[in-house]
Structures are given as structure tokens and as C-alpha cells.
N, C-alpha and C positions, 0 to 999 in steps of 0.2 A: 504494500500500500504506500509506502514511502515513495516519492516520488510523482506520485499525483499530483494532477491538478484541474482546472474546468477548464483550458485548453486542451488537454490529451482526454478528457472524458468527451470532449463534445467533437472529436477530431473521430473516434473511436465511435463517436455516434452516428457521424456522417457516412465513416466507411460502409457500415455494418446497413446501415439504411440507405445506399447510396440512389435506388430506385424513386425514395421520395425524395430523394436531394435533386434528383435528374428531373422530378415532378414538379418540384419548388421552379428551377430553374428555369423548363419550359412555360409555365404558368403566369410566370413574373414577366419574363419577353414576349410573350404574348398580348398580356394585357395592356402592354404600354402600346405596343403595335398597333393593335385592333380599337386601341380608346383616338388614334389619332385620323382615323381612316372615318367615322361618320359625318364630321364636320365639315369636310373636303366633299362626303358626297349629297350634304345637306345644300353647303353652296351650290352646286354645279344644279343641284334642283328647283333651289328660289333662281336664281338666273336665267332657269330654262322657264321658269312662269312669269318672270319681268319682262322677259322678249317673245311673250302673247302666246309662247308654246306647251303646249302637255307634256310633260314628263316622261318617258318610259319605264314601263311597269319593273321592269329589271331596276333597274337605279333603286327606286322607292324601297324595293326587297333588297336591295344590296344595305342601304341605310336601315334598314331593320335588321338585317340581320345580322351586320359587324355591331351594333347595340347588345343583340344577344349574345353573339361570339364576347366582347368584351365581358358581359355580365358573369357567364361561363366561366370565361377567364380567371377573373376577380374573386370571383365565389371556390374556385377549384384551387388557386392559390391559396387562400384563408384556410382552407381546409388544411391544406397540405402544412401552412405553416403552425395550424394548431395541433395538429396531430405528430408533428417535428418537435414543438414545444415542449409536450407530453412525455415524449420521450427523452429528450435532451433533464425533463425534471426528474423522470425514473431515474435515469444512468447517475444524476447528479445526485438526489437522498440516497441510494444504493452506495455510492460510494461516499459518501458522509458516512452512513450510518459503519459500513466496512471500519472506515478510520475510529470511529469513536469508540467501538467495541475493540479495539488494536490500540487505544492509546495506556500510558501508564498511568499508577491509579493517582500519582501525582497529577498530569492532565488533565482526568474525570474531575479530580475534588477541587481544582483551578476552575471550571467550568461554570456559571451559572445558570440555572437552565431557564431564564428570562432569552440570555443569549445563545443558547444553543437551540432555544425553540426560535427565535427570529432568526437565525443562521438555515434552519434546515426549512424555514416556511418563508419567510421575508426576503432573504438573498437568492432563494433559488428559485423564486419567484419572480425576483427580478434576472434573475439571469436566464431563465426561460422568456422574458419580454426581450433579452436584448437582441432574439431570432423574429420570435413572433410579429414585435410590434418595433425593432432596433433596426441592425443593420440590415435587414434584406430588402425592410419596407423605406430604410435610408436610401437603399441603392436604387427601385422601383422609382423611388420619388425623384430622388437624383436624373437620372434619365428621361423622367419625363417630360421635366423642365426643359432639360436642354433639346429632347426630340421638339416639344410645342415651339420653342425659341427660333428651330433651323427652321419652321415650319412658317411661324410668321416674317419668319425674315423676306422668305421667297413671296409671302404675300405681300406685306406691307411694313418694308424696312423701318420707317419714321416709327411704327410700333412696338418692335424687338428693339431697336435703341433705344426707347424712353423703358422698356422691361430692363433692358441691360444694364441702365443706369440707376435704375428704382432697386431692383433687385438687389444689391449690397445694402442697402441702408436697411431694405426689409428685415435682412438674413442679422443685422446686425441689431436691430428693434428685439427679432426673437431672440440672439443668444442673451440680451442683456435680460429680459423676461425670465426666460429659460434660468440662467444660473439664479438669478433670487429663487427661482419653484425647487431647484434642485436644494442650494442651501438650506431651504425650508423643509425641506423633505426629510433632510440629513436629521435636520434636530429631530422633526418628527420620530422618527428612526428610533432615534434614542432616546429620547421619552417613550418609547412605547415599548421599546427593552426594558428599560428600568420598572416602570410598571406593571410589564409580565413578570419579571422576577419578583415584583414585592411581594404580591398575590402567594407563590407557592412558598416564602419565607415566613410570611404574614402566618400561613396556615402551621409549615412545621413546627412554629417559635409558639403557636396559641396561648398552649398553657403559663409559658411564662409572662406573654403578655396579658392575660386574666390578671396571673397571680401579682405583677409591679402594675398596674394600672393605665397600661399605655394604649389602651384601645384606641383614643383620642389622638393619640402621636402616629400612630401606624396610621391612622385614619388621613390626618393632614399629611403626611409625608408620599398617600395616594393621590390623596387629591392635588398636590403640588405636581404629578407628575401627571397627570391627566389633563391640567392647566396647563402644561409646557407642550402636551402634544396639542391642544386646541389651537395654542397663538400658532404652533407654526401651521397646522392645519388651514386656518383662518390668514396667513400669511400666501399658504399656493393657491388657495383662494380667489383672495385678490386678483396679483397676476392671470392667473386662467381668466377672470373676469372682465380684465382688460384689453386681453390679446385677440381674441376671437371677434368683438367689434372694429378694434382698429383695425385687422385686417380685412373684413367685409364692408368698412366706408373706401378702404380704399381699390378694392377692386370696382365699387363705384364710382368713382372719382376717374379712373383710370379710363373704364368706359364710355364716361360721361364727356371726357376730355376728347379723346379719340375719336368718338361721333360727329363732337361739333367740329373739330380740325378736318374730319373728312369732307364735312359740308361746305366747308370757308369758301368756297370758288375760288382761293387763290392758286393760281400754276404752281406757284413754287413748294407751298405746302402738300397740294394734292401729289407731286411726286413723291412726297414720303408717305402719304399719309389715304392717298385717293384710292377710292376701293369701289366694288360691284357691291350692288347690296345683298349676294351670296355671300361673298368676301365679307361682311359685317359682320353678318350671322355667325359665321364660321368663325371669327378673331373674336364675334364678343364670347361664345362657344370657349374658346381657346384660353381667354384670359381668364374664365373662371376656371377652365380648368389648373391656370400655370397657379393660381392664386392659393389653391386646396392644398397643393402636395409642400409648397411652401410655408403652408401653417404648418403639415402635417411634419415637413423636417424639421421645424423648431422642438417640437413635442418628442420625436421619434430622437434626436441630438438629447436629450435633454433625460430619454427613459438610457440609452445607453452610457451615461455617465452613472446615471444611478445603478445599472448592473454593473458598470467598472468597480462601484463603489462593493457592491454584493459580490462579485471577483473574487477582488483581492480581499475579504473577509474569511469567505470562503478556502481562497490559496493558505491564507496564516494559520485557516484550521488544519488542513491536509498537511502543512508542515512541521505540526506538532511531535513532539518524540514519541515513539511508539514502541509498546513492549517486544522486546528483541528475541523472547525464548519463545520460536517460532518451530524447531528445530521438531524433526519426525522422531526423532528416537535418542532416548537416554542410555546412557551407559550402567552396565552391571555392575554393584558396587558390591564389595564384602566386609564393609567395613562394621565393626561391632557395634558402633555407635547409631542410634538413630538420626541425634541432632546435636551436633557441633555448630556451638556459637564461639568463633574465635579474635579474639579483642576487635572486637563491632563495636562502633563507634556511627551515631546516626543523630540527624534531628530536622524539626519543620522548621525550615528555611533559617533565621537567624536564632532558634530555639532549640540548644542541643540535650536532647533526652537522654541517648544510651551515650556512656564516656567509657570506650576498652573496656568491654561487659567479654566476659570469658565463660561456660560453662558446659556437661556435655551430658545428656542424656542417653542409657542404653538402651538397646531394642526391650520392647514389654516392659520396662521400667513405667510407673505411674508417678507426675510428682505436683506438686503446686508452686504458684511462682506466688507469693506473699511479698507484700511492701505496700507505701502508700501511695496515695492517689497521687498519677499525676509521676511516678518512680519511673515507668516505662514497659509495663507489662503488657499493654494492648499494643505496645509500638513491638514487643518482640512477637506477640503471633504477627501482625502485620508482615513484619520481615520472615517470617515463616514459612507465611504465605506469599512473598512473593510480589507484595504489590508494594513493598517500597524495594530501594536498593538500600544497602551499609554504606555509609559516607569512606570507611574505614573498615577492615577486616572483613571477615568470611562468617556467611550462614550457610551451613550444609546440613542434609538430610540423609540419610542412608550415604554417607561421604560424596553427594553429588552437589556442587553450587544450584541453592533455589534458584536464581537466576536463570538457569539452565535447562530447567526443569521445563518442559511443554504445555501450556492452559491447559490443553486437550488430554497431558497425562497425571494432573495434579489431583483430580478426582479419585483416584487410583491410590496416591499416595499419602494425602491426609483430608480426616471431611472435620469440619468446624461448625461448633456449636455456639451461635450469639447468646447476648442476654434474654433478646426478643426476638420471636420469628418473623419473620417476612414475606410474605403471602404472595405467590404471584399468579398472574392470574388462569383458569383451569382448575381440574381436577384435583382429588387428595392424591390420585396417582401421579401427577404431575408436579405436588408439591413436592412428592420425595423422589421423582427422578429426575424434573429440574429439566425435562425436554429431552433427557440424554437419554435416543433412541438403541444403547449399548446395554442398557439396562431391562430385563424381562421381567413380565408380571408376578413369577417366580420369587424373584428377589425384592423384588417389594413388597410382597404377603411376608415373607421372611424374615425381612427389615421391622416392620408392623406386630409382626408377632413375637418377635426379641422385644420390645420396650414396652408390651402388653397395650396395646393399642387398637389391634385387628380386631376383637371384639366389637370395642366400641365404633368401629368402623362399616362394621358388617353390619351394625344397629338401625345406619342412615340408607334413606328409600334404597338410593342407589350404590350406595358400597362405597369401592374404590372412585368409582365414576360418579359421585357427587360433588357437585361446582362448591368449592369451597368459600364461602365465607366469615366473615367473623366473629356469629354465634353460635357456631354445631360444635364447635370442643370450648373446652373452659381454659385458662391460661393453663394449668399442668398438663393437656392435654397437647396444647400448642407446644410443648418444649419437648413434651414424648414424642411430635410429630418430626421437630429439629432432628432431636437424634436421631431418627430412624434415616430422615433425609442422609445426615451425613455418614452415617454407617451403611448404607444402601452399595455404597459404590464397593465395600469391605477393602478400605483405604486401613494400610500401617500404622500409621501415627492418628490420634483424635485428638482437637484442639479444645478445650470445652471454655468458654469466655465468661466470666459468672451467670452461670444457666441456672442458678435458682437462686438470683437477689430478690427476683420480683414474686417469691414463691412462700406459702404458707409453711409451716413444719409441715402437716401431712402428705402436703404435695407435693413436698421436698422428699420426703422419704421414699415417694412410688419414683419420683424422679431419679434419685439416686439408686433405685434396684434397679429399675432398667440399667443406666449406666455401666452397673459393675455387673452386665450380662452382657454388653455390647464392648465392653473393658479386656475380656478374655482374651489374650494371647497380641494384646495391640499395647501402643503405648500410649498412654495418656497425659497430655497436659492441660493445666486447668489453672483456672484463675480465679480465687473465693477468697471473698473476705471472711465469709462463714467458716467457722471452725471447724462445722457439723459437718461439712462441704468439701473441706480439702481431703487429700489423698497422699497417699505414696507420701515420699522427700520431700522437704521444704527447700525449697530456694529464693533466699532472701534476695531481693531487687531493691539496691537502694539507691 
């Protein structure tokens, strides 16, 4: 995954889809084509009825029917480019989503998910616009202008020079337009990150803001941020409000001018300016059209900065560090030890926790790691497992560096137990296999049946295949459910993280016989402040 980025995904997208890239293509030179051909035979029609004659039935069907060939056109492009979009947004979540599940668990807990939801909805959103509605409909409009310009030239020069000369100031009226809607967009943006992220903060923190009293502070520090996405809202506003008039007085202005210069009876002017009143038709025709695609490149200029902007957000995600222990297969080890901690030395970012911590645990040996809050005892399962590095020294497992160790074979070799469980969503058979289709029905009645749970399991309509929720086990049931998860895989080592702080004596007591049934011939490490709770060895953490 390293290496990515939204140019090699959408290069990758065009190859693979090259038929609608070839569709796009034809679709786009088409419609410019076909949009320039009725006006030409709109003139040649009012002319043949200015000089007292009838038309021919061919002509009038030619003029009908480059109308619908255009329409065709237009409508078969749209499609093509939306259905290019679509894809181009597939390829691009797919590979976010690849990255984010490959980054280290430092990156995950950098992450806020205000900004990872506007990154995989907002940026690739806008980077699916910068096909759909950016550069292709840039390039369409681009061309069109300058096909309409050759076109009026050969009609009536005096009218492509006063376009020729209009037209930069126009282009220059939109960029300035254009960058305030963008700057405004920007802030938008990020007011409505910040906002998405309060929302899932707001929620995890609840209880403590019940228990300090700050409901009123979360409250306005929302509302500040929904005020900041309005003004800029109310700021592209504006702008859009202004641009779309002044460009439609002056394409009246323009025709307005042009009609009467054509009439003037003066020789000198009617060289530039003198026309058939098919010719009128066709040029007043022409100028609305040259007028449209020119609004439309300010807007379409304007959606492409903003996906430059979703880009390179995008790019800075895909170049985040990513977990390295990718590697198909581990090495055999025989070393006696299960888990050597050797002067490990670690901490969060300028906060050093573990300082040359040394210790080693044997295979089946059981022990508890005891000290005070805040010692480093959650920071050493962490390193355990894998999801940090040792700033300093070595963590090994059966003598292999964790680091080393494969996602896909860690299941294998130790299963960890939280304080609380964590529900995800599916089945109770899915609670304890975790999607991992390596694991048989077999082994999870067995897993179930070890920590005395199957029972109570077999009690619900549907057994194993009841959608789990929050009220069909009780909290001792939720922890019997843990264990079973992480002993499912019949992993060596079990990590167990204080699994019964939040738990009664009694249902401490069914908690801990499961355990030391699941405990047989593995090793165990645990972390309790409970007395009643710890195990094996003491290993002081200070």
C-alpha cells in the first residue's frame, strides 16, 4: 500500500475501464461538434425564407436532428462521466480504507474520526467532481469556446474581436469570484470537521461531562462551530449570487450592442459587423452559447482547486507509516522463554513510560504484572501486542521480535482479554470468531463450552446465530464471552487486562473458573489490582 496515491489509483482506473474512457472521449467531441452544426443550418433556413423561398424538407430535419444528435451526445457523456465518477470513488474508499486498516496503531490513535470521516466522504467527493464536473467538462468547455470563436470569426469578424477582447476580463471577473467561493469553502471544510469530530467526542466523554457540569460548554463550543461553517457558507453564497447575473446582463449587453452596430448603415462598420438576418440568429445563437461554458469554466476552475485541495489530503493520508510485519511466515523458534522483555525503553511522544524494563517469562508460567497507575503495565501488553514499537530494546515472544510477527498470525499466538468487551456488529458467532473464516463452528461451541457459556447460549431463540446486542448477557457474561473470543483461536500466550474490575465477587468467581480452565497448559499474563484476581508470580512495575 505504501506508495499510493489518487494519481496511480485513478491512472489504474482509466486503464482497467478504458472502454468508458474511449466513451467519455467520443461523447465529449461529439457534443461540441454536433452543438455547432444547428445554428449554421438555422441561418441558411431564415435566409432561404427572407429571399420569399421555402425551405427544403431535408435542411429543417437536418436542424432537428443535429438538436437530437447533440442532446444524445450530452446526455451519453453525463452518463459516462457519472458512472466514471463512481468508480474512480470505489477505487479511491477501497484504497483509503486498505491504508487505514495497514497503518500503525500510532497513526489510528493520531487520527480523528471528524477527519477521517470528511477525508473518506468530503475529499473523495470532491475528487470524484474533479472528472465528473473538473477537468473533462474544463476541456469540453475549453473547446467550445474557441470552436464558437473560429466560427464567428468567419461570420462576422467585428464580433469574435469584441469576444476576444471581452473575454479576458470575463475569465478574470470569474477567477476573482471563484477564489473568494473557494477560500470560503476551505473554512467551510473545516468547520464542519471540527464539528463532526465534537459530536463522537461529545458522546465518548458523556459521562464525565454529566459528572463536571459542562453540558453548556460542549454545547457552545458546537455551536461556535456550526456558526463558523454558516459565515463561510453565507460567504459562497454571496459570490454564486453575484456571478450568474452579471454574466447574463452581459451577454445582453453584448447582443444588444451587436444588433444595433449591424443596423448602423454605416460601410465601415457593416464590414465588421454587417450580417444576413440568418447570420443574426445564428451569432445571437452562438453568443449565448460562448457565454454558458464561460460561467461554467469559472465554477468547473474553481470545483478543481477544491479536489486539489481533497488531493493532497488525501496523498498525506496514503503516506502515513504503515505496519511493516506484513511478512507470510514466521520463523521456528525453541527458545524456553515465552516472552523476553529486554531493556525496553518506550513512551507517548515526549512522555517516557517504560525506562530499560528487563524481565522474562516461561512457557505455561502464569504471573501478574502489579504497580501503580499510570507504572506502565497497559503500555507493556501494548508492546506485546504489537501495536507500538520499543523506543529502545527488544520484545520477543516464543524468541521471535513482535514486530515480526504477521496481523494474520498473531491470532495464533496470543488472544487478549480487555476490561470491557466490545461488540461488533453480527452474531454471538461472530463475536468470538471476529470474521476469521479459519475458525469452525466446532471451535467455537468448544471455546463456549470451556468458560460455561454454551448453555446460556443455546437458551437464546437463535443460539449461536442471535444478533447480538446489549441486553441478552449480563456484564459477567460479557467477559465469559471475551474469553472465549480470545481463546477460540487456542493462541500460547493469554493477555488478560483487568477482566474483572468492573465485576461483583460472585461474578468474579464464575469469571475466574472459566479462566483457570482456559489457563491449562498456556501462559498467562494478567493485570489486577484485585488480590483475589492475580495469579502465578508477581512482577513488580515501577
Amino acid at each position: 500500500m505504501q506508495g499510493k496515491s489518487v494519481g496511480r489509483i485513478i491512472l489504474n482506473t482509466i486503464k482497467k475501464k478504458w472502454l468508458l474512457t474511449a466513451g467519455i472521449a467520443i461523447t465529449v467531441v461529439g457534443a461540441i461538434v454536433s452543438a455547432l452544426i444547428p445554428p449554421l443550418v438555422l441561418a441558411k433556413i431564415i435566409d432561404t425564407i427572407t429571399q420569399g423561398r421555402i425551405p427544403e424538407i431535408y435542411i429543417i430535419i437536418m436542424y432537428f436532428g443535429f438538436l437530437l444528435i447533440t442532446g444524445l451526445m450530452e446526455s451519453a457523456r453525463e452518463t459516462f462521466l457519472t458512472v466514471f465518477g463512481q468508480k474512480i470513488t470505489h477505487d479511491l474508499r477501497s484504497g483509503l480504507m486498505d491504508k487505514y486498516i495497514s497503518l500503525t496503531t500510532g497513526g489510528l490513535t493520531s487520527q480523528e474520526p471528524g477527519t477521517v470521516v470528511s477525508r473518506f466522504v468530503g475529499d473523495v467527493d470532491t475528487v470524484e467532481n474533479l472528472f465528473t464536473s473538473g477537468i473533462i467538462s474544463m476541456f469540453a468547455d475549453a473547446c467550445k469556446i474557441i470552436s464558437i470563436l473560429v466560427v464567428i470569426w468567419f461570420k462576422t469578424k467585428g464580433l469574435a474581436l469584441v469576444l476576444l477582447v471581452l473575454l479576458p476580463f470575463l475569465f478574470l471577473f470569474t477567477r476573482i469570484v471563484q477564489k473568494n467561493m473557494l477560500a470560503a469553502q476551505i473554512d467551510n471544510r473545516r468547520a464542519v470537521g471540527r464539528a463532526s469530530g465534537h459530536v463522537p467526542e461529545t458522546l465518548h466523554n458523556i459521562r464525565t461531562i454529566h459528572t463536571l457540569g459542562k453540558e453548556k460548554y460542549m454545547a457552545e463550543r458546537y455551536d461556535e462551530y456550526i456558526n463558523e461553517s454558516y459565515a463561510a457558507v453565507e460567504k459562497t453564497n454571496f459570490y454564486d449570487a453575484i456571478y450568474s447575473p452579471v454574466i447574463l446582463i452581459l451577454n445582453a449587453v453584448v447582443v444588444a450592442v451587436v444588433m444595433l452596430l449591424s443596423a448602423s448603415g454605416n460601410s465601415v462598420v457593416l464590414t465588421l459587423f454587417g450580417m444576413t438576418a440568418g447570420t443574426a440568429v445564428a451569432v445571437i445563437n452562438y453568443i449565448s452559447q460562448i457565454f454558458s461554458p464561460v460561467e461554467s469554466l469559472g465554477m468547473e476552475i474553481q470545483t478543481i482547486q477544491s479536489a486539489i485541495a481533497g488531493v493532497h489530503r488525501i496523498n498525506e493520508f496514503f503516506e502515513q507509516e504503515e505496519n511493516s510485519n506484513t511478512q507470510n511466515n514466521i520463523s521456528v523458534s525453541n527458545s524456553e522463554n515465552a516472552v523476553d522483555f529486554s531493556n525496553v525503553t518506550f513512551g507517548y511522544d515526549e512522555n517516557k513510560v517504560l525506562n530499560d524494563i528487563s524481565f522474562s517469562i516461561k512457557k505455561g508460567e502464569q504471573v501478574t504484572f502489579q504497580g501503580r497507575t499510570g507504572a506502565g503495565k497497559s503500555t507493556i501488553f501494548r508492546l506485546l501486542l504489537g501495536l507500538y514499537k520499543p523506543d529502545k530494546g527488544k520484545v520477543l515472544i516464543d524468541g521471535r521480535d513482535v514486530s515480526d510477527i504477521p496481523d494474520s498470525q498473531k491470532r495464533k499466538i496470543y488472544g487478549y482479554v480487555e476490561q470491557t468487551f466490545h461488540i461488533v456488529p453480527g452474531t454471538i458467532r461472530e463475536q468470538i470468531t471476529l470474521y476469521d473464516q479459519t475458525i469452525d463452528d466446532d471451535a467455537v461451541v468448544s471455546a463456549a463450552k470451556t468458560v460455561g457459556l454454551h448453555d446460556a447460549i443455546m437458551e437464546l431463540d437463535k443460539g449461536y446465530d442471535t444478533i447480538c446486542t446489549p441486553e441478552i448477557f449480563s456484564q459477567g457474561q460479557w467477559q465469559l464471552l471475551a474469553i472465549a473470543r480470545a481463546c477460540v483461536g487456542r493462541p500460547e500466550v493469554l493477555l488478560l487486562d483487568e477482566i474483572t474490575a468492573n465485576l461483583d465477587v460472585q461474578t468474579e468467581r464464575d469469571v475466574m473458573t472459566a479462566l483457570n480452565k482456559v489457563s491449562e497448559n498456556r501462559t498467562v499474563i494478567s493485570i489486577s489490582h484485585r488480590a483475589s484476581a492475580r495469579i502465578g508470580r508477581i512482577i513488580e512495575i515501577i
